[in-house]
N, C-alpha and C positions, 0 to 999 in steps of 0.2 A: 712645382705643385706640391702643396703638403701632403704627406701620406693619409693624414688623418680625414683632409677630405675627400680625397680620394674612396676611402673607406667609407666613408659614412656617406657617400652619395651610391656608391652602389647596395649599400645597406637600404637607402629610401627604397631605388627603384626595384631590388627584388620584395622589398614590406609591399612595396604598391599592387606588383603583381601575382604574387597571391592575395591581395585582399579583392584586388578588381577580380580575378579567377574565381576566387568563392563567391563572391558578390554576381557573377553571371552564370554559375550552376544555382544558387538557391534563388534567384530573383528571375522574374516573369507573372507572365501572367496564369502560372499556375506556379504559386511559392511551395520551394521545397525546403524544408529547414536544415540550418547547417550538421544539424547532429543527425540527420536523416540521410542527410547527403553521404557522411561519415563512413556510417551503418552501411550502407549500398556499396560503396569504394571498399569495402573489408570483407564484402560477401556476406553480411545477415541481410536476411528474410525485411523485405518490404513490402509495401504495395505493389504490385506490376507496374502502375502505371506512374510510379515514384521513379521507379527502378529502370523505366523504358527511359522517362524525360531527361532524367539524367545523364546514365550510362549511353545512348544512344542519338540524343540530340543536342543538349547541353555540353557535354564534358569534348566532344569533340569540336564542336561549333569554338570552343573557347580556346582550346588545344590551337582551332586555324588561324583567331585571332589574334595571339601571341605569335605563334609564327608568323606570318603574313604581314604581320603590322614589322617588326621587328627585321622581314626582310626587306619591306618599302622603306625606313626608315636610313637601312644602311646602304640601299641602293640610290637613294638622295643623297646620304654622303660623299657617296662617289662619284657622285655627279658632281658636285661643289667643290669637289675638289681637281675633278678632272679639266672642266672648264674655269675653275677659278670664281666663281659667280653665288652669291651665297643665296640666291633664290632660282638657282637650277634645282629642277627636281624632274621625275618621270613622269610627273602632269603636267608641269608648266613645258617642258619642252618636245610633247606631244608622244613620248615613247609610248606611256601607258595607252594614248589613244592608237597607237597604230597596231600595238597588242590586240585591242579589242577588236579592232578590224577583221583584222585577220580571224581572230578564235570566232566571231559572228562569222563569219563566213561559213567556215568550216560547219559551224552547229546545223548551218541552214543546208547546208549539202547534206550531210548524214542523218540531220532529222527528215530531211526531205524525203531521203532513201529509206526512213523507218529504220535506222540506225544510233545507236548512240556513240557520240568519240572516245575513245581511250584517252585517260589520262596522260600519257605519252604524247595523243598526236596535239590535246590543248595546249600543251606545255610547247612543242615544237613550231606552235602555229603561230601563239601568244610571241616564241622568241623571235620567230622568224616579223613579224611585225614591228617587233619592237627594233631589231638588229632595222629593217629599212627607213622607219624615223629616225634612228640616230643618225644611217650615213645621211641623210639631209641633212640633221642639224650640223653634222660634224664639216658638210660642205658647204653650209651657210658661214659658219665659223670664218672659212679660209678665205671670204670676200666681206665680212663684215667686222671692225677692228671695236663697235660699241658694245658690251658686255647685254645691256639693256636692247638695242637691238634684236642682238641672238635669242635673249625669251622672245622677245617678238614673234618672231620669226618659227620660233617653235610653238607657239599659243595659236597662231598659223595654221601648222601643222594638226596640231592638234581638235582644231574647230574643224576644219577638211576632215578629216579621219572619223570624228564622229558625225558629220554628216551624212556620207557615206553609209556609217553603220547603221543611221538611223531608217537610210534608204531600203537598206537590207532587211531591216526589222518591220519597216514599213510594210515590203513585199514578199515578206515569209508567208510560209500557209499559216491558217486563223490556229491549228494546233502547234503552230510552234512558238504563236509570237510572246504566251506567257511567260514560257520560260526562256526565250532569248532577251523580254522587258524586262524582268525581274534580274537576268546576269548582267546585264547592261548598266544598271541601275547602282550595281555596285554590293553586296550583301556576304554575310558568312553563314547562310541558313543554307540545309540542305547540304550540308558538307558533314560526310559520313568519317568514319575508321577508315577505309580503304584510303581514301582523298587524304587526311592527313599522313599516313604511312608516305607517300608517294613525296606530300610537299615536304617533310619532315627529312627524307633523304636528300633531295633536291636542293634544299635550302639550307640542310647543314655542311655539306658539298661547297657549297660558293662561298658560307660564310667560312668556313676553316680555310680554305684560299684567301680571301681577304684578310686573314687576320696573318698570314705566313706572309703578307705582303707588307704589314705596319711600316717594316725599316724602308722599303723603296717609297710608299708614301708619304711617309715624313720627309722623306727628300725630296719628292717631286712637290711638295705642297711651298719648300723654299723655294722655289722657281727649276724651268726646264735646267738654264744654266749650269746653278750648284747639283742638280743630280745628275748632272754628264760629267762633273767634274769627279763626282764617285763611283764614276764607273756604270753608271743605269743606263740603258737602252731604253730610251724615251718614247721612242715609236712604238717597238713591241709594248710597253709596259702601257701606252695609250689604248692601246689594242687590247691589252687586258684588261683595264679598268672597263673599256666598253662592254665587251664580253662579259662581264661579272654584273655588272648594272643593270644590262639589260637580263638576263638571265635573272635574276633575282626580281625584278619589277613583273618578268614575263611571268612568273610562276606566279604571282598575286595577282595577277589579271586572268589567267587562267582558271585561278578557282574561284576568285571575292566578286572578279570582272572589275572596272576602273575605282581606284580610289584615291580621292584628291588629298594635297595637301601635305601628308604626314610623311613624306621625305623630304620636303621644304623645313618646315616647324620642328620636326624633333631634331634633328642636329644641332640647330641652335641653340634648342631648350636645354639637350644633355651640355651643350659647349657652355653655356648658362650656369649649369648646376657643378659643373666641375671643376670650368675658369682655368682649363687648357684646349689646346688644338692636338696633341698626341696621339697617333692613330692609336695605339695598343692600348689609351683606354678610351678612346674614342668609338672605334668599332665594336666591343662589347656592349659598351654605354649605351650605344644609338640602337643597337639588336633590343634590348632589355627596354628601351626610353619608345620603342615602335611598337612591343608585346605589352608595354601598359597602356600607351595612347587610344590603339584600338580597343583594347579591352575597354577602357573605359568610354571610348565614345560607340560600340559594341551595344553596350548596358546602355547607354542612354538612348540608344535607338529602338531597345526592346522597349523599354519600359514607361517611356515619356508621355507615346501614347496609345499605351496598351489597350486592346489587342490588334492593333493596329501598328502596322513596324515601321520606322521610318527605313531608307536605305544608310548604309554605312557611309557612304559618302554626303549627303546630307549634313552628320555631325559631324564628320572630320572638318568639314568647310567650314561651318559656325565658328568652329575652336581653334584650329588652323590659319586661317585666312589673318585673323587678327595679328597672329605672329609674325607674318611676312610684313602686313604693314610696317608694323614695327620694326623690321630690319630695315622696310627701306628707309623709314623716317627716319633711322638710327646713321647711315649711310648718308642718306642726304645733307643733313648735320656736317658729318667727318666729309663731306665733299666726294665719299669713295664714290658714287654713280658718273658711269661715264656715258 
């Protein structure tokens, strides 16, 4: 790969996300100007209520949307590359739903009790869901040899799980159910300073792990074979990749609650714009190509039709979904579907 596109593709996607980031603190339905914006991030004297939308609901809301998107993004990575399948992701193979499961659950028990959960126990509850969708998928795996099956199979999973959840949401008390519908639904409102501190550790945690892991994934991604032949520990290192996927998917269902799509679509897109498979700029790319995607489907959920919000998942799927067609129509062509 040339250096120079190398360069200039990470040049686009950090231009993109600071324009999509300023573009979701001054844009809403209460427009803040940019030089407004400025003024507030530097500590002069504004309006209060400039000064509140901003610093308190804006600036962190977009903080979770770069993180969050960025860590769905490289948690689909890893999934495509763990199974080999370029349309696994933590939707289609139902992780993200068994997250939600679980964290519904939870909310309905402690809001039942007049309690609220720590960020701790969503985050535990989200993995603990997610880690029991994988072992299905990962056991469907060892009886099924068709690639396109195994989504199956996890899309399965997945319509189960949010069944379920839907059941629980059903039979919550009448104060719990707005905000178990509105987490369900998928969104990054309502996500404060505290909530970001939390995912910001969380997710920089898994992502600096996967990035110490590049050399063993580029090996494992030429087949189990050739990475035994270097010396890798295949098994353990499967066991890793689950562990970091799910951990990173759990933590975006924990705060956003499910969102489709955007670890399917951006790895392609970044593998797209840079025209290598490399983990070590692979996983930067996809972090950076996950923090613009949301952002900008983020903005379009505020603004499309304001004051009325769509859910985050809503546009991911619009913009998204088209992508995966295309791979597979892309595949079907080269014959890859098996």
């Amino acid at each position: 790969m040339k250096r120079s596109r190398c360069v200039c593709g990470f040049m686009i996607l950090v231009l993109l996300l600071f324009a999509f980031f300023a573009a979701n603190i001054c844009a809403g339905s209460v427009r803040v100007p940019l030089r407004d914006v400025l003024e507030i991030l530097l500590g002069k004297e504004r309006e209060a209520v400039f000064r509140d939308i901003v610093t308190e609901i804006r600036f962190p809301r977009a903080l979770s949307a770069g993180i969050l998107g960025g860590a769905l993004a490289l948690s689909g990575y890893l999934l495509q590359i763990l199974f080999d399948n370029p349309i696994a992701g933590p939707f289609t193979l139902g992780i993200s739903s068994g997250a939600r499961l679980s964290v519904a659950l939870v909310m309905v028990v402690f809001l039942g009790n007049s309690a609220e959960p720590g960020f701790g126990v969503m985050i535990m509850a989200a993995f603990a869901g997610a880690m029991i969708s994988m072992g299905f998928v990962i056991l469907m795996s060892r009886f099924m040899d068709s690639a396109s099956m195994l989504i199956v199979s996890g899309v399965m999973i997945g319509y189960i799980c949010s069944a379920i959840t839907d059941l629980v949401v059903a039979f919550a008390d009448d104060a719990d159910i707005v905000n178990l519908h509105n987490w369900s639904k998928g969104s990054f409102s309502g996500i404060g300073w505290s909530h970001v501190a939390v995912m910001f550790l969380t997710v920089s945690a898994a992502v600096l792990a996967v990035f110490f892991l590049s050399k063993p994934i580029g090996a494992y991604g030429l087949g189990e074979a050739y990475a035994q032949n270097l010396g890798l520990d295949v098994k353990k290192f499967r066991i890793l990749l689950v562990l970091l996927s799910s951990a990173l998917s759990a933590c975006v269902t924990a705060f956003a609650g499910p969102v489709s799509f955007v670890g399917i679509a951006v790895p392609h897109m970044v593998k797209y714009l840079f025209r290598t498979a490399r983990p070590a700029v692979m996983i930067p790319a996809c972090f950076l190509g996950g923090g613009v995607f949301c952002l900008g489907c983020d903005l379009l959920a505020r603004i499309l039709f304001a004051p009325r919000e769509l859910s985050i998942s809503t546009v991911t799927a619009v913009l998204g979904a088209p992508v995966v067609i295309l791979i597979m129509a892309g595949k079907k062509q080269k014959g890859d579907i098996r």
